[in-house]
N, C-alpha and C positions, 0 to 999 in steps of 0.2 A: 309466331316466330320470336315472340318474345326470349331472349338470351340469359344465361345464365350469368351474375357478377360476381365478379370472385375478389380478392384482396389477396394483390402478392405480398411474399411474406420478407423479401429481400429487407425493407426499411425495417423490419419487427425481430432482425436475426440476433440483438440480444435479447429476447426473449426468449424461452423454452417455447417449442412448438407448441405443445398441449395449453400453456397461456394463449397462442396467439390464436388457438381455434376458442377458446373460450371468447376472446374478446368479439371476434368474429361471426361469431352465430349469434351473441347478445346482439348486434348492431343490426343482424339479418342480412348477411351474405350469404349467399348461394353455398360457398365455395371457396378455394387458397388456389391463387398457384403459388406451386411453394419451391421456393427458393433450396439450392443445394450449398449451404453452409448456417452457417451458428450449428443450434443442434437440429434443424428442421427436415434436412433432409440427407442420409450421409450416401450417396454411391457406391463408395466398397460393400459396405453393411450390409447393400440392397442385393449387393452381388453374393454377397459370403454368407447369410444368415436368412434364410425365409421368414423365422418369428418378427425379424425387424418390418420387413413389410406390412408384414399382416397385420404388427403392431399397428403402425402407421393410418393404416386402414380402419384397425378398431378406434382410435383416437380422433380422425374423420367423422366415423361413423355416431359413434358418443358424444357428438358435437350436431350430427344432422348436419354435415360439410358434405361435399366431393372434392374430388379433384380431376383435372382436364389438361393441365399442363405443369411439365418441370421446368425450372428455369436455372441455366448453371453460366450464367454471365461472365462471373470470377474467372473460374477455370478456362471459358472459350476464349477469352480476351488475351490469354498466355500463348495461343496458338501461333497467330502471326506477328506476334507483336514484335516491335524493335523502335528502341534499346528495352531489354529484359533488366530491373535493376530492383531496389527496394521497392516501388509503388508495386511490384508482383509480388514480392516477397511478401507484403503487410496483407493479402487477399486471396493467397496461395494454399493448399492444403500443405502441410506440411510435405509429404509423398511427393506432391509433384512439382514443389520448390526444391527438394532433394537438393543439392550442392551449389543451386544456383547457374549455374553452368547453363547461358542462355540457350542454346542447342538443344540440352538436356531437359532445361525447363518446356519448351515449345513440344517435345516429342512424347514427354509425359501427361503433358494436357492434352494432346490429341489424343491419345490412349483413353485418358479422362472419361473424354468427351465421348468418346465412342463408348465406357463402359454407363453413362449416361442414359445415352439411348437403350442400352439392352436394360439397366434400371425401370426406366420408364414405362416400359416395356412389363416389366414385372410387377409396376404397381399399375398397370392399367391403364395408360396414360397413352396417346397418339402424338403428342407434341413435346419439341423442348424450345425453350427459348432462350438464347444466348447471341452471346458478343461474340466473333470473329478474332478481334484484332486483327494492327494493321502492319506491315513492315514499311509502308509510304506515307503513313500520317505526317511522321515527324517532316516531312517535304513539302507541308502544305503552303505554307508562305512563298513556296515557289525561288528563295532566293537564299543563299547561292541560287545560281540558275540548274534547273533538273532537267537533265535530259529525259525526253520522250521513251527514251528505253527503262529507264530506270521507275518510272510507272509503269511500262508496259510487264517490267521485271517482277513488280509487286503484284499485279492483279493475277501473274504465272505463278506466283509463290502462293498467295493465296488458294490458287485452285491445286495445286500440286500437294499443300496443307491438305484441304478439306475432301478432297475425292474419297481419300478412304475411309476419311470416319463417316461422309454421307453412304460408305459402301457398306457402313456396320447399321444405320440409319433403315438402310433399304431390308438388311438381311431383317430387323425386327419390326419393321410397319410401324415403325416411327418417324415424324420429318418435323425438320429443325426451321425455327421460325427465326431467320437474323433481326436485330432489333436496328433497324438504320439510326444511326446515333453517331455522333462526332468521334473521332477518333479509332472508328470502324473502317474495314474496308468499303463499305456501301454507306455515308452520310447523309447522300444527300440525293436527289434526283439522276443527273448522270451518273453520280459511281456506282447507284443501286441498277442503271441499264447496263453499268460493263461489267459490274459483278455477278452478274445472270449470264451475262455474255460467257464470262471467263470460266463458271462453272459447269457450260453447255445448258443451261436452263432444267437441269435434272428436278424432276417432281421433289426431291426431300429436301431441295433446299426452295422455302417460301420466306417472309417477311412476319417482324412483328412491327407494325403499325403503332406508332405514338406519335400523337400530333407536335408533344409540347416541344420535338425536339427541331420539329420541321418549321413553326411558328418562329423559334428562334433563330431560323436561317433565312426567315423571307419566304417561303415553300408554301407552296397551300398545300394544306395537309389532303383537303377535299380529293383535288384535283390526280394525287396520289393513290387514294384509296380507286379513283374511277380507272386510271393507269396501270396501276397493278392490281388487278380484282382478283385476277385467275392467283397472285403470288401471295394474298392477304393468309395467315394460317394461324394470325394471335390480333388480338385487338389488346391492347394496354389505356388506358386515359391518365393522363397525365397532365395539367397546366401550367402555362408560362405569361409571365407577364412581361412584356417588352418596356423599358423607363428611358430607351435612350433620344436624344432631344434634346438634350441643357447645354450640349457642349461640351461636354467632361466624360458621360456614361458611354460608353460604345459596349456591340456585342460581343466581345473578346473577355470582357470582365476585368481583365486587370489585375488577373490573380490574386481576387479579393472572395475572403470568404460569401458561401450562402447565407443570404438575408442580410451582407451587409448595403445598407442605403445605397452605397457608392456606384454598388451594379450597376452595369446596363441592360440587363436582362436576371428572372430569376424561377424557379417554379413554386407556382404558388395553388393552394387546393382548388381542385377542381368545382370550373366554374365560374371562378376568381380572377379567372385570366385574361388574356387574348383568345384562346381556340371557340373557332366558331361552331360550338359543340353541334345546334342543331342541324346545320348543314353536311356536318360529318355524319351525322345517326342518318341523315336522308340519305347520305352517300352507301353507307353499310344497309343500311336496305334494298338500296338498287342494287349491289352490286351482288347479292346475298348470302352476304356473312351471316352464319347463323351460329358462331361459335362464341365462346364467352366473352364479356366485358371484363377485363381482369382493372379493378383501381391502383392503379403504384402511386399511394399517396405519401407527396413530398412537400414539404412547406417547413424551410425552418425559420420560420415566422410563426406556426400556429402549432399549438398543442394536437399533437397527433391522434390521443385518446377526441381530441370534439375535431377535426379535418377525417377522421378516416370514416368517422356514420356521417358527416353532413357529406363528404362527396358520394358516397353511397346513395344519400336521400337525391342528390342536384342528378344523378347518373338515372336512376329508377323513372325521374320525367324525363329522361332522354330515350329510352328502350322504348319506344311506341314501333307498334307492328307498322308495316307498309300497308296499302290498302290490298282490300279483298279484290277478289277479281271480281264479283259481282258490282264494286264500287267503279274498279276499271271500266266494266262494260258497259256501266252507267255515260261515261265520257267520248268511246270508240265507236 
């Protein structure tokens, strides 16, 4: 059952793809999920030009890579989001920042998002993995006070968004892995049960799993993975080191850049951290995930060129098989 690791390319997207499989296969990864922007991965192209594909593939293949999953974060996060304002525009494909026009911006990312999947689709890939956005986030403080309806309005906006790009999902046997992450419609344990809820539990939409985000909320990541087993459809590793405790650091950060001291939380290379890794790889065994370890390695503390093979090497003692049934039958 040993799985395959991949290195997503989201953190590497100023570099040219064809560098970042070079770096990549020298380190001995498996594999990329690769990210749809810098130049690593373009979606119209995929849709308009078959050479670009195949390029892509030859480029893989000339490295001894694969690939298993896309990832278009950027773009899905334009979907529900509100307010729509420059933080979209600085992340936005040109196309579908088009005038700005936040209506206009949410209806072209859906489109996006859907030409995504039939991409995916074309380069051989079963999975995408992306943000949602949220149209409720900005309400999370709760105060002003929000009415009940006005969440209830968001997780309907939400599924009203997404039904029809998971409709383009379904037409090409592709299913989209949401990344529970802060500032999503699904953050955190309840909003990932009513955002299943609110999307009728449809097979194309499951979960990408990363612990580091769930550590920083108090969440056992474990206990998630055992909760939604049947919804797991991307493994990511990521780490987070928790520093709050002096009195001053809380988890909110403080609008203090990454890897400054002042944090109270930060992600640091896998391994390095809080996430109780071996407990998680027990969990993805039982639960049996047998799809990639993809590393999103983040630390802006450490040189990325020596964080992206040493979480590689700390992940590779984490990939131990489950036991044999023979071993089982030893104990039953």
């Amino acid at each position: 059952m040993t799985r395959p690791i991949t290195l997503f390319t989201g953190q590497w997207a100023d570099l040219p793809f064809e560098e970042v499989c070079r770096l990549a296969a020298g380190w001995g990864y498996d594999g990329l999920e690769i990210a749809c922007w810098g130049d690593h991965f373009d979606v119209a192209r995929a849709l308009a030009d078959d050479d670009y594909v195949a390029d892509r593939r030859r480029i893989l293949k000339a490295h001894g890579l694969r690939v298993w999953t896309l990832s278009n974060h950027l773009v899905g996060q334009a979907v529900c989001d509100h307010p729509i304002d420059d933080r979209h525009r600085s992340i936005l494909p040109a196309a579908v920042w088009g005038d700005g026009n936040p209506e206009g911006v949410r209806r072209r990312a859906a489109d996006r998002m859907k030409d995504t999947a039939r991409a995916a689709a074309r380069l051989g890939v079963d999975t995408v993995v992306g943000f949602t956005g949220s149209s409720i986030w900005h309400t999370l403080a709760m105060f002003p006070p929000v009415p009940e309806k006005t969440i209830e309005d968001g997780y309907a906006d939400f599924a009203a968004r997404w039904h029809p790009i998971l409709d383009v999902f379904d037409e090409v046997g592709v299913r989209f892995a949401h990344e529970v992450h802060p500032a999503e419609i699904a953050y955190d344990y309840w909003t990932t049960r009513r955002a299943l809820d609110a999307i009728g539990h449809r097979p194309a939409f499951g979960l990408n799993w990363d612990p580091s985000h769930m550590v920083w909320q108090d969440l056992d990541p474990v206990a998630f993975l055992l909760d939604f087993a049947d919804r797991i459809y991307h493994v990511d590793c990521k780490d987070t080191r928790i520093r709050v405790g002096d009195g001053r650091r809380g988890r909110l950060s403080s609008h203090l850049g990454w890897a400054d001291p002042r944090r109270g939380w930060d992600f640091v290379s896998t391994g390095r951290g809080d996430v109780p890794w071996e407990d998680c790889f027990r969990a993805l065994n039982h639960i049996g995930y047998a799809g990639p370890i993809s590393i999103e390695w983040e630390d802006a503390g450490m040189d990325r060129l020596v964080g992206a093979p040493e979480a590689l090497a700390f992940v590779r003692t984490m990939t131990f098989d489950p036991p044999t049934a023979a071993f089982d039958a030893a104990f039953t």
